[in-house]
BAMARFI-669889 format. One line per 5 residues: number of its first residue (from 0); their letters; for each residue x, y, z negated of N, C-alpha, C. Coordinates in Angstrom, 3 decimals. Example, Ala and Ser with C-alpha at 12.3 -4.5 7.8 and 13.67 -1.06 7.14 Angstrom:
0> AS> 13.190:-5.690:-7.800:12.300:-4.500:-7.800:13.200:-3.300:-7.800  12.850:-2.250:-7.080:13.670:-1.060:-7.140:12.900:0.030:-7.870
This chain:
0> XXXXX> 0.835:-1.195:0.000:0.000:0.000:0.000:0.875:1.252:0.000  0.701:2.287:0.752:1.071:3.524:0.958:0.979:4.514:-0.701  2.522:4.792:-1.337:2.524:4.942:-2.289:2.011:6.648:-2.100  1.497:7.841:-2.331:1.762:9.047:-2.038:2.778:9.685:-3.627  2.953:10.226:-3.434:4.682:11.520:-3.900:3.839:12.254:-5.062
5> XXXXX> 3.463:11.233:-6.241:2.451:11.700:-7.231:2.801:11.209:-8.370  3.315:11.804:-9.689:3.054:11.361:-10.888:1.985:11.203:-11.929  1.366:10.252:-12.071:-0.025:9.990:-13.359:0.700:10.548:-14.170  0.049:11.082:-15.179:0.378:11.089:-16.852:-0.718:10.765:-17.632  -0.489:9.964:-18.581:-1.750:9.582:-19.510:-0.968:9.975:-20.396
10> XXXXX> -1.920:10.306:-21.740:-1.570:10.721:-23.090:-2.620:10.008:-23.941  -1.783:9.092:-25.078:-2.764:7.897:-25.679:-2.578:8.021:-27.160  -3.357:7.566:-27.645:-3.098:7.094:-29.207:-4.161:6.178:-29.716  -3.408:4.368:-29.546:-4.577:3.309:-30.209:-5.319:3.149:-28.873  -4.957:3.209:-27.863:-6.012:2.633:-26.851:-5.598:0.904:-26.136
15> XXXXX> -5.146:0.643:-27.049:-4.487:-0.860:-26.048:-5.612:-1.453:-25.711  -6.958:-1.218:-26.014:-7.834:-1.929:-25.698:-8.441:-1.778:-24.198  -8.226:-0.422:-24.089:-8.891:0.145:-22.485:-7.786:0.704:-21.595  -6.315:0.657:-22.200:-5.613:1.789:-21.605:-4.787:1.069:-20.097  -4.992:-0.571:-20.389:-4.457:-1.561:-19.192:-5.204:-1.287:-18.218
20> XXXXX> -6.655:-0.878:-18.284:-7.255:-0.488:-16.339:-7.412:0.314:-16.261  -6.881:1.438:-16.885:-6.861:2.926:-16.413:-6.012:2.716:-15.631  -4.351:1.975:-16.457:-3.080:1.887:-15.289:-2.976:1.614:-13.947  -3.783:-0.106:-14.202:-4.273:-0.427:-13.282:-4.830:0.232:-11.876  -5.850:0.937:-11.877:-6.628:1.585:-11.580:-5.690:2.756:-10.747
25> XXXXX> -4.320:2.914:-11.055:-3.581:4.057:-9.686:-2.379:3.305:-9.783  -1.916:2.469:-10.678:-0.321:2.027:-10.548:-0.128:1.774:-8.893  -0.930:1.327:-8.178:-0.495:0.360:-7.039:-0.301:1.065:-6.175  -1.008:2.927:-6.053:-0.974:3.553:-4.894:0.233:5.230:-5.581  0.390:5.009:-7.040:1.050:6.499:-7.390:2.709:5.795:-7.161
30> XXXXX> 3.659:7.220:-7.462:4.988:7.031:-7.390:5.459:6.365:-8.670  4.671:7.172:-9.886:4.852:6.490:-11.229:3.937:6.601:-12.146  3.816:5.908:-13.051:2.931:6.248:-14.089:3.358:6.558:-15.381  3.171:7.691:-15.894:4.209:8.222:-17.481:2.920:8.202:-18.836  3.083:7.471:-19.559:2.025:7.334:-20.984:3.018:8.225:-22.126
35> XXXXX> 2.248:9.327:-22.001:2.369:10.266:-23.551:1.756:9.089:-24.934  2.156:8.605:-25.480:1.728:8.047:-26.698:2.297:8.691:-27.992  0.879:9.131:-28.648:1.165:9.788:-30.410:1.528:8.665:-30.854  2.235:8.089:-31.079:2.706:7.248:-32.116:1.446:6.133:-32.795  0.819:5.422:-32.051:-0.161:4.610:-31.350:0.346:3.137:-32.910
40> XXXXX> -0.603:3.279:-33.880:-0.342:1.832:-34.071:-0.986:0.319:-33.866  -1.447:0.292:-32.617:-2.065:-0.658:-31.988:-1.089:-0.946:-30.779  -1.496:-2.003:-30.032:-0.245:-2.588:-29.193:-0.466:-1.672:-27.714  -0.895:-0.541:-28.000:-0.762:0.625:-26.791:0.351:0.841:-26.064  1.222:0.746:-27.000:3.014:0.991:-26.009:3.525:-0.407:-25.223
45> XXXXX> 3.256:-1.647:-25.609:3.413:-2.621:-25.298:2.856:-3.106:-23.510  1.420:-2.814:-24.298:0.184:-2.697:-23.164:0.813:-2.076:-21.542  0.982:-0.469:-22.394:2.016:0.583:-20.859:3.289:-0.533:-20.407  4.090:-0.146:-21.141:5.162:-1.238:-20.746:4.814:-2.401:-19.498  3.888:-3.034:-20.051:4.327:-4.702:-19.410:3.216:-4.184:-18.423
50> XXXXX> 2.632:-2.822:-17.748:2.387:-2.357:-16.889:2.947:-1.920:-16.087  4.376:-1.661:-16.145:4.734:-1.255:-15.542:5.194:0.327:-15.720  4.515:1.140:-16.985:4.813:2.354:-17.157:5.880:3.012:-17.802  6.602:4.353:-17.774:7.386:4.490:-18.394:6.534:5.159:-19.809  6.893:4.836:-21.180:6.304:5.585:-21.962:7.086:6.443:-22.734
55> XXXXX> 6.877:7.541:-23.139:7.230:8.427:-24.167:6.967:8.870:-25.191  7.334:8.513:-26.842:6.360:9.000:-28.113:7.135:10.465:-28.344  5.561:11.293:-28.873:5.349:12.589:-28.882:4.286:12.488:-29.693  5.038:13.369:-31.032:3.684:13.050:-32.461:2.767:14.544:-31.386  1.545:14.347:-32.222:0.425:14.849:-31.384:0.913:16.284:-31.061
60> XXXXX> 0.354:17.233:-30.475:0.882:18.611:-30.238:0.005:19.371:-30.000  -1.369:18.453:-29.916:-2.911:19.523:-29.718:-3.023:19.024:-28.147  -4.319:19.268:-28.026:-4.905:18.801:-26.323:-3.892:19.103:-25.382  -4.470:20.775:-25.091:-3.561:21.114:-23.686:-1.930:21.455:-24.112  -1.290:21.270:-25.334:-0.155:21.201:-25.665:0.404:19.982:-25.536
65> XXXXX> -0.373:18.989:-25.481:0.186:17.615:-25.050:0.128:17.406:-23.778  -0.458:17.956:-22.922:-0.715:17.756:-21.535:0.222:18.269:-21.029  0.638:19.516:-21.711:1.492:20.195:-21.160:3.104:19.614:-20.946  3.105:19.061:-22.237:4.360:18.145:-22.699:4.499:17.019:-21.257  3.263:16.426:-21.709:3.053:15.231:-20.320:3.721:15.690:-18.657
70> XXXXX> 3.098:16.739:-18.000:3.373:17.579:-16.979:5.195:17.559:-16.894  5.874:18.173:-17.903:7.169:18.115:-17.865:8.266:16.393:-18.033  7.381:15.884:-18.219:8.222:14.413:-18.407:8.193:13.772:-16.679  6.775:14.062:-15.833:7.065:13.861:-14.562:8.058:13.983:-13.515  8.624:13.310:-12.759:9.615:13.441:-11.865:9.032:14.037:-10.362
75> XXXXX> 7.733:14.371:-9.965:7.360:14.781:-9.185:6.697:16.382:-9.731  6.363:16.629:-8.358:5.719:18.028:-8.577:4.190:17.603:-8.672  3.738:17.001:-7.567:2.233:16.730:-8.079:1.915:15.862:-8.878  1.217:15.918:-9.426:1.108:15.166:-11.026:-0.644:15.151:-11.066  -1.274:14.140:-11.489:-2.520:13.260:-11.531:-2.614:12.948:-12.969
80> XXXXX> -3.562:14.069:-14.040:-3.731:13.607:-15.371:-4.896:12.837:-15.279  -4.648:11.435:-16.276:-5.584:11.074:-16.705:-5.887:10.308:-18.063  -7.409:10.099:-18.613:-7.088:10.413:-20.045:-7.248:8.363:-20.171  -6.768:7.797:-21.422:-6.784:6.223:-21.145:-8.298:5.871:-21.252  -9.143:6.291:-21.464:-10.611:5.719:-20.968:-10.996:6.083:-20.433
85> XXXXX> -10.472:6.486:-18.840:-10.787:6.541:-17.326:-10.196:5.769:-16.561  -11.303:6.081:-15.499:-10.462:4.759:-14.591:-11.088:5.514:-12.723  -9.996:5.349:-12.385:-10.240:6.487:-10.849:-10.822:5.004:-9.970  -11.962:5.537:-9.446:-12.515:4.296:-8.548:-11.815:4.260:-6.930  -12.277:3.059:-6.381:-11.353:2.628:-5.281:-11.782:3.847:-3.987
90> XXXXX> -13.387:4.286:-4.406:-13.155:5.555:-3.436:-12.506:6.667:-3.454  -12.054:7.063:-4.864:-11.521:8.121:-5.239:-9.798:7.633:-4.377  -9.446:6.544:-4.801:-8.124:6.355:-4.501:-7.569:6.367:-3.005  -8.664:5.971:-2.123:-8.873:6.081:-0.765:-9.099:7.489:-0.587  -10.137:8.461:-1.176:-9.409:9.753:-0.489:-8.556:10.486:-0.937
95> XXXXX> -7.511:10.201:-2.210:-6.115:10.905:-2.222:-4.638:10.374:-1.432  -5.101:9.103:-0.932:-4.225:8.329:-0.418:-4.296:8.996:1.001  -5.323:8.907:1.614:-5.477:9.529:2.881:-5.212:11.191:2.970  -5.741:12.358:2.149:-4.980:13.535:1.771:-3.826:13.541:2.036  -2.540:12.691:1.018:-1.481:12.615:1.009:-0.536:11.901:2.687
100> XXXXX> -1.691:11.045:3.398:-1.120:10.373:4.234:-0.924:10.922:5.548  -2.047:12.738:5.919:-2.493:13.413:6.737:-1.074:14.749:6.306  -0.280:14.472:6.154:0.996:15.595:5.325:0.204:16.557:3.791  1.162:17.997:4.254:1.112:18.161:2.593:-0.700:18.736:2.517  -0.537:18.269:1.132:-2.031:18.993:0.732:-2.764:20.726:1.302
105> XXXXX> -3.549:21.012:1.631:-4.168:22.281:2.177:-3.865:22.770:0.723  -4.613:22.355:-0.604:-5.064:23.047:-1.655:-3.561:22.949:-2.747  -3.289:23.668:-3.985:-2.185:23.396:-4.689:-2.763:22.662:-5.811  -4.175:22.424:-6.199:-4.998:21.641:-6.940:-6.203:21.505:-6.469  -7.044:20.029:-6.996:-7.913:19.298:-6.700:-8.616:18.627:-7.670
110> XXXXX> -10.233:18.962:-7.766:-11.068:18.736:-8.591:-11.828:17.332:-8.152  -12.621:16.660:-9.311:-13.259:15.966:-9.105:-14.320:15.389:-9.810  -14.894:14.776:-9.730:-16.489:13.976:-10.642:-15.847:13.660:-11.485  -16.250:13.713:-12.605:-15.762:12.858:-14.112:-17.009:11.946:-14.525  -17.655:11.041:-14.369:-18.793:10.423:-14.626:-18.943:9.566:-15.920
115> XXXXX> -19.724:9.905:-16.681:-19.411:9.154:-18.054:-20.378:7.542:-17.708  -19.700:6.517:-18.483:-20.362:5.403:-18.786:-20.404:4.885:-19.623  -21.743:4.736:-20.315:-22.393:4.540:-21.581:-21.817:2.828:-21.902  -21.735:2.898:-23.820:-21.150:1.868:-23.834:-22.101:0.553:-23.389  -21.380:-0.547:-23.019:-21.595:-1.771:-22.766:-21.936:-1.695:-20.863
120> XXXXX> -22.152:-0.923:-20.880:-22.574:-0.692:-18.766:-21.230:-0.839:-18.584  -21.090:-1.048:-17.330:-19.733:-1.375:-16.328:-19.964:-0.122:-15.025  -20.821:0.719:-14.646:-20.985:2.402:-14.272:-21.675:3.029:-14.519  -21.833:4.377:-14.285:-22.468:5.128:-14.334:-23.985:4.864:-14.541  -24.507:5.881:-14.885:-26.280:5.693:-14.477:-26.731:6.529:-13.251
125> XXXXX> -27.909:6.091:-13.044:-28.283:6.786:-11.623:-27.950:8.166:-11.550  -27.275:8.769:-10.417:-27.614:10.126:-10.253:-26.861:10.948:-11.156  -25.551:10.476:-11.941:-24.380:10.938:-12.870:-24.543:11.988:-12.659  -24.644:13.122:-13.459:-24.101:14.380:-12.993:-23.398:15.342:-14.654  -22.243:14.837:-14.731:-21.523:15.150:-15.948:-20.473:16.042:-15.770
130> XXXXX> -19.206:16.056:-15.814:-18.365:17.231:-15.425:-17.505:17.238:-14.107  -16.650:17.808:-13.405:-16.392:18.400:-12.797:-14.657:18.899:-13.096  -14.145:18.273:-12.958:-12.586:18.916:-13.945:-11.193:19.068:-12.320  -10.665:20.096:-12.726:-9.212:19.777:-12.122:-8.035:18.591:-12.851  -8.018:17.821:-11.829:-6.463:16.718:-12.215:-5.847:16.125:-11.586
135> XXXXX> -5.829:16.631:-10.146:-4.541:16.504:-9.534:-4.468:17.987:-9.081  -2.828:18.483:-9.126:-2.595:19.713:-8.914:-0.830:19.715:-8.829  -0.386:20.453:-8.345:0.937:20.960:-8.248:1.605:21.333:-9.406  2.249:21.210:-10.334:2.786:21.851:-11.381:3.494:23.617:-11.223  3.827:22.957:-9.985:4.746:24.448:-9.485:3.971:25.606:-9.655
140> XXXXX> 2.629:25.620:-9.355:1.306:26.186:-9.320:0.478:26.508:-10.469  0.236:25.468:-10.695:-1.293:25.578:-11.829:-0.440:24.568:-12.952  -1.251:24.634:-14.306:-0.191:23.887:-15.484:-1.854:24.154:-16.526  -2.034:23.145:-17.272:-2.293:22.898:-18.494:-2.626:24.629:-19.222  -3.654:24.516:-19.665:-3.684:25.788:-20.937:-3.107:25.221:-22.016
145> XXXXX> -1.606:25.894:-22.387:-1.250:25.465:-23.897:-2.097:25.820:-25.121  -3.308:24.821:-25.249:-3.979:24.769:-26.595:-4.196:23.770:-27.435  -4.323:23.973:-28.421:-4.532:22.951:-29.449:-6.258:21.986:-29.245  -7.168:23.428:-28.811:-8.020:22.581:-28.414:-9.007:22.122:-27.321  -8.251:23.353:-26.452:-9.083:22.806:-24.628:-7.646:22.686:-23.919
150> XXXXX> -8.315:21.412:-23.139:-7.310:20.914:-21.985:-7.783:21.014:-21.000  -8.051:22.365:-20.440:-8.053:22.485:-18.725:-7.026:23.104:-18.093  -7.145:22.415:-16.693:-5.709:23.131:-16.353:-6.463:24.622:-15.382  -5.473:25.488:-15.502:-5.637:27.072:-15.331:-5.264:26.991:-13.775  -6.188:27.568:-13.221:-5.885:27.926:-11.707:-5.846:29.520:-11.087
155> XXXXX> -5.891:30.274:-12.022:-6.382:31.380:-11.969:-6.892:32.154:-10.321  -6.281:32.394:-9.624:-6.543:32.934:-8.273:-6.424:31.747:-7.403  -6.057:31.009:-7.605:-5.600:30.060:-6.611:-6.738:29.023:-6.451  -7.118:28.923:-4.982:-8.270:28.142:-4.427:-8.317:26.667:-4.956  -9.228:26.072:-4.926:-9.145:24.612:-5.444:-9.893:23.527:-4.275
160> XXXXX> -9.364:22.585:-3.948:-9.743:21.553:-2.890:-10.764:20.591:-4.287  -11.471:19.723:-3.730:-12.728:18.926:-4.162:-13.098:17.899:-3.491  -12.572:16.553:-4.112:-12.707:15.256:-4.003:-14.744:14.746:-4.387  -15.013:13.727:-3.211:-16.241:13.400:-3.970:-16.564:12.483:-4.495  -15.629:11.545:-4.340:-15.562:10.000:-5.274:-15.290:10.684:-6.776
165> XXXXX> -15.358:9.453:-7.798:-15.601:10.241:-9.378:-14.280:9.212:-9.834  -14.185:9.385:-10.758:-13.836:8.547:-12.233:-14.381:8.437:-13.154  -14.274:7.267:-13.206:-15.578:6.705:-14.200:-14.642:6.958:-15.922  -15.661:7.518:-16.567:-15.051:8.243:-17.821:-15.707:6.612:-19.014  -14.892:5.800:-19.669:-15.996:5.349:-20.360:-15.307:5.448:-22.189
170> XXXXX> -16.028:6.616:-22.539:-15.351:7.738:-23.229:-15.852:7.123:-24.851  -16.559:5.898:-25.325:-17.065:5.711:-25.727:-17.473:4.253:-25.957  -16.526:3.618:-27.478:-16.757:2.022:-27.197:-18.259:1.992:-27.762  -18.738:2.856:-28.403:-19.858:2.740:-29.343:-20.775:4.106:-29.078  -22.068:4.003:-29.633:-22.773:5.573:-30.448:-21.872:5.754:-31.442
175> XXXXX> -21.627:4.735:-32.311:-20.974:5.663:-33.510:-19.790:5.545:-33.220  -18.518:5.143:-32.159:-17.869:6.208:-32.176:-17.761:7.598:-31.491  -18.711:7.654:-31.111:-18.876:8.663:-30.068:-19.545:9.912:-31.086  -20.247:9.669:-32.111:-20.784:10.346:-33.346:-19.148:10.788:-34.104  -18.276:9.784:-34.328:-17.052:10.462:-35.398:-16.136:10.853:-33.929
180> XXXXX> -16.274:11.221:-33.082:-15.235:11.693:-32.007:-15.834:12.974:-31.776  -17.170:13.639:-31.884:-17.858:14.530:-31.752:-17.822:15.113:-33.371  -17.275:14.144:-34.353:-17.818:14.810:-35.323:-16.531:15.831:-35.967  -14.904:15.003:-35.192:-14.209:15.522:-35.242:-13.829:16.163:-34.586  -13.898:16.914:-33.273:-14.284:17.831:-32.726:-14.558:18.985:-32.889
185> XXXXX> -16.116:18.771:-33.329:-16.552:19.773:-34.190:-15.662:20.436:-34.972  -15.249:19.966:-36.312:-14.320:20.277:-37.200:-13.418:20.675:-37.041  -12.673:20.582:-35.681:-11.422:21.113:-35.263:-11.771:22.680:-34.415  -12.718:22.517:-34.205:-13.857:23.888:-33.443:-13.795:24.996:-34.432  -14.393:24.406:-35.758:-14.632:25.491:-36.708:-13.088:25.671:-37.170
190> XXXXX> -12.183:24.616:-37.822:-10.515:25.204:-38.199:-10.606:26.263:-37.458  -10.453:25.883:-36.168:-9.607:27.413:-35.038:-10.486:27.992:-34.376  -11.320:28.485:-35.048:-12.418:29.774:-34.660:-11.945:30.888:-35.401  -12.160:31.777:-34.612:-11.880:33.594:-35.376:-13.106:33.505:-36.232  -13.182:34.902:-36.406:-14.616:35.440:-36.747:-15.355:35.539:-35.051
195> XXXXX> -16.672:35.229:-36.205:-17.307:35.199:-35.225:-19.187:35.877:-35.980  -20.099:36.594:-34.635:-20.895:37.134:-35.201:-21.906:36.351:-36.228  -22.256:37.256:-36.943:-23.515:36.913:-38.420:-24.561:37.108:-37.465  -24.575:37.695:-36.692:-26.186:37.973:-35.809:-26.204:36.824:-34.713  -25.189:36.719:-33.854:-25.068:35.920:-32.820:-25.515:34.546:-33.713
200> XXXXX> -24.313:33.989:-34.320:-24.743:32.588:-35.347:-26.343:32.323:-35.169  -26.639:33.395:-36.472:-27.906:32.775:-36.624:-29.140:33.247:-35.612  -29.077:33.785:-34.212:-29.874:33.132:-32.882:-29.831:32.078:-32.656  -28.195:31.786:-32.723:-28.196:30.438:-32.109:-28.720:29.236:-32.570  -28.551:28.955:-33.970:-28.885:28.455:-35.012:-30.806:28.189:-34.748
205> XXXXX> -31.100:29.288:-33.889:-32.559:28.846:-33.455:-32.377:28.418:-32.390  -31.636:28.326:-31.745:-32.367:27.469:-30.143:-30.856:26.639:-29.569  -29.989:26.109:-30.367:-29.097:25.189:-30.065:-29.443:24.076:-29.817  -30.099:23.088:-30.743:-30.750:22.056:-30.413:-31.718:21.625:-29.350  -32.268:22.354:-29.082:-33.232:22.331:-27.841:-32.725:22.363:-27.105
210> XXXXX> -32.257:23.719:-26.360:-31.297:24.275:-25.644:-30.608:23.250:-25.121  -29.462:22.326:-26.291:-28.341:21.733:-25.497:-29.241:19.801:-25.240  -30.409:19.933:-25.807:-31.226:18.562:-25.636:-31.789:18.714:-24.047  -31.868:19.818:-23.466:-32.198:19.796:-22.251:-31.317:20.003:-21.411  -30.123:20.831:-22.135:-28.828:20.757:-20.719:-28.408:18.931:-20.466
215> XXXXX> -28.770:18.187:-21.924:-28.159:17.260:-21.521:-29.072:16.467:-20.493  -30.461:16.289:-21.276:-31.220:15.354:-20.853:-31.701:15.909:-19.321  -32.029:17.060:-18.912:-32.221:16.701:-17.573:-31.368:17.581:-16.566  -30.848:18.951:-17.028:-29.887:19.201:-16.253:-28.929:18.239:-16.196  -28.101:17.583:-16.986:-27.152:16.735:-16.474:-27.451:15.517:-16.141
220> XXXXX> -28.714:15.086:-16.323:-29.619:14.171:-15.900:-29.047:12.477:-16.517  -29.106:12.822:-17.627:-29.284:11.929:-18.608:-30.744:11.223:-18.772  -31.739:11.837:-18.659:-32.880:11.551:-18.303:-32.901:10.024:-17.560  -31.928:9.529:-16.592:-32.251:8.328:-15.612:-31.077:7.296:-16.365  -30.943:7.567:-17.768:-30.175:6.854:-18.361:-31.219:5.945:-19.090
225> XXXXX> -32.509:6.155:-19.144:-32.720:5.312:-20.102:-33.340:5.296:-21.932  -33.620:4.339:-22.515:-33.255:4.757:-23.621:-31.668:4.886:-23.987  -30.410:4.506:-23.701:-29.144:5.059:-23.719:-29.191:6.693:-23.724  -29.720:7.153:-22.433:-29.156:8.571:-22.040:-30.148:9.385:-23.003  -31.317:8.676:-23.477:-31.879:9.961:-24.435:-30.895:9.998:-25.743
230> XXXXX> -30.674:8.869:-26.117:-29.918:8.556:-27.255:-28.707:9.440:-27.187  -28.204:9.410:-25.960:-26.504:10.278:-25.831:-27.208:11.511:-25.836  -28.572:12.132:-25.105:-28.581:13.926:-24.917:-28.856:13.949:-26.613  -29.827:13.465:-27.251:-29.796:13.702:-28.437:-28.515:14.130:-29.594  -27.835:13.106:-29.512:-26.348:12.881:-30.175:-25.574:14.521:-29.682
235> XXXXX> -25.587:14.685:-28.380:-25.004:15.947:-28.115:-25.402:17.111:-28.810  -26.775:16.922:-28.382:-27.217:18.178:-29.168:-27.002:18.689:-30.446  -27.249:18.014:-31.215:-27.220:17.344:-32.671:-25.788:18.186:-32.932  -24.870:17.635:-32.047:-23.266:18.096:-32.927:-22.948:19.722:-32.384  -23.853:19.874:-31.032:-23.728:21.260:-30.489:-24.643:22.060:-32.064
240> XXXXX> -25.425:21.894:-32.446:-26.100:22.684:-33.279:-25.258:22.117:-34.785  -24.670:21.150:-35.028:-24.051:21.206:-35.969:-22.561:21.904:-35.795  -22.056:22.271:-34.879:-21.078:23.542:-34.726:-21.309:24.804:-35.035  -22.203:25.015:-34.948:-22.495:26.516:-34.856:-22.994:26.723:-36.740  -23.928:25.645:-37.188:-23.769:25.557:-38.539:-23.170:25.593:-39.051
245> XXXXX> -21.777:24.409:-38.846:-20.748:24.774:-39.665:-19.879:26.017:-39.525  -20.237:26.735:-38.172:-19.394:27.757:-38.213:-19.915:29.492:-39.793  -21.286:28.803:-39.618:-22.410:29.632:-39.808:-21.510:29.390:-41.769  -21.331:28.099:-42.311:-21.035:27.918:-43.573:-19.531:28.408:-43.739  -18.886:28.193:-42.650:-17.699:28.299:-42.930:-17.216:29.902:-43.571
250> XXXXX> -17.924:30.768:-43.187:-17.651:31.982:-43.734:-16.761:33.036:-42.754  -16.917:32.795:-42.021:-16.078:32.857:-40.447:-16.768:34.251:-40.052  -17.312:34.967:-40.497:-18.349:35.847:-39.746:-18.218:37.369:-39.875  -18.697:38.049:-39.124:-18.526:39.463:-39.123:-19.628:40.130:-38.287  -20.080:41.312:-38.722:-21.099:42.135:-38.039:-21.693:42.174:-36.453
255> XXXXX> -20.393:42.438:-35.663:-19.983:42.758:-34.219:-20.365:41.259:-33.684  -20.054:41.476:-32.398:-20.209:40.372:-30.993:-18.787:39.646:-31.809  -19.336:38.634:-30.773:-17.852:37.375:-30.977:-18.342:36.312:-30.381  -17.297:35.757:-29.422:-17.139:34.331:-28.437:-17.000:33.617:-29.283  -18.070:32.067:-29.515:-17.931:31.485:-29.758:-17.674:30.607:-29.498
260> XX> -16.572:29.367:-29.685:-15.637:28.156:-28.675:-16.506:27.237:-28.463  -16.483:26.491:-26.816:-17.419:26.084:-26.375:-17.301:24.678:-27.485
């Protein structure tokens, strides 16, 4: 198979259970594959290894501070993040292979479907419509936001090309872990929040729950999930309105306007 001039980076901690077909899943068509591992005490490093990957331990450094880390351990310029409970499907891999096989890329980064799959399913549900992220891109170009707690990568002026095959995200061995992964989240939301408004808060505080029960359930169309997908828009909501609470207790607050972190 036609390798294209691309470094993966995954960044792991404790995934030996799912992190072998993520590898899987581009080893056969990338130049290399590099695993960021926090210091993983499950057989995660082992797992990379006898994959074939090179790995590197790096105690944690925060989201897009680890990504960022990741980005620089690559030996190529274009670089393909992905997180270990994804897995890029065989259409996705067919149109970066062909991109790469037609000379250099038009775009200096490239977005694509992120499709979540609920636990115990093997894809998506009908009619996925979940996020949308940049992760393949040029380093030379575009790079990681160094933050502790969003990892998108920054494109600022620069145009973006758009893949339509997805990766299947399956972000979630359980509800409840998907409840303490949201719940810590949260908590890391409120640590590194400024102040933020006493007036704004408590609007929100009225119409969060609803609000984010319908972005999930039928704008993102969770709705054709099932009893699963009500169960997941619910769960969302739930921790979207328990953010803003805890921001509301935390004591975080002040008179004026203030952005609150998504």
């Amino acid at each position: 198979m036609f390798k294209v001039p691309v470094s993966c980076f995954i960044i792991s901690k404790n995934e030996g259970d799912r992190i072998g077909r993520t590898i899987r899943s581009v080893r056969p068509w990338v130049d290399e594959v590099v695993v960021i591992d926090s210091e993983s005490s499950d057989d995660t490093v082992s797992v990379a290894l006898a994959e074939g990957c090179r790995v590197i331990t790096q105690s944690w450094l925060g989201f897009g501070s680890q990504k960022r880390f990741g980005e620089d351990q690559c030996r190529n310029n274009w670089v393909f993040n992905l997180d270990a409970d994804e897995v890029v499907t065989p259409q996705l891999a067919r149109e970066i292979i062909a991109m790469f096989a037609n000379g250099d890329p038009v775009f200096v980064a490239y977005g694509m479907p992120i499709q979540m799959v609920y636990p115990g399913a093997t894809t998506p549900r009908p009619m996925a419509r979940d996020h949308w992220y940049v992760r393949l891109y040029d380093r030379r170009y575009v790079r990681f936001r160094n933050s502790k707690i969003h990892d998108t990568v920054v494109t600022d002026e620069h145009p973006i090309g758009w893949f339509q095959a997805p990766v299947f995200h399956y972000s979630m061995r359980s509800f409840a872990d998907m409840k303490r992964k949201l719940d810590e989240r949260t908590w890391l939301l409120v640590e590194n929040s400024g102040l933020n408004s006493k007036l704004e808060l408590a609007s929100r505080l009225l119409i969060e729950l609803p609000m984010n029960f319908f972005k999930y359930y039928v704008v993102r169309r969770h709705c054709t999930g099932g009893l699963k997908g009500l169960r997941y828009a619910w769960i969302q909501a739930r921790y979207r309105f328990l953010k803003i609470y805890r921001l509301w207790r935390s004591g975080k607050v002040r008179s004026g306007p203030s952005s609150i972190a998504a």
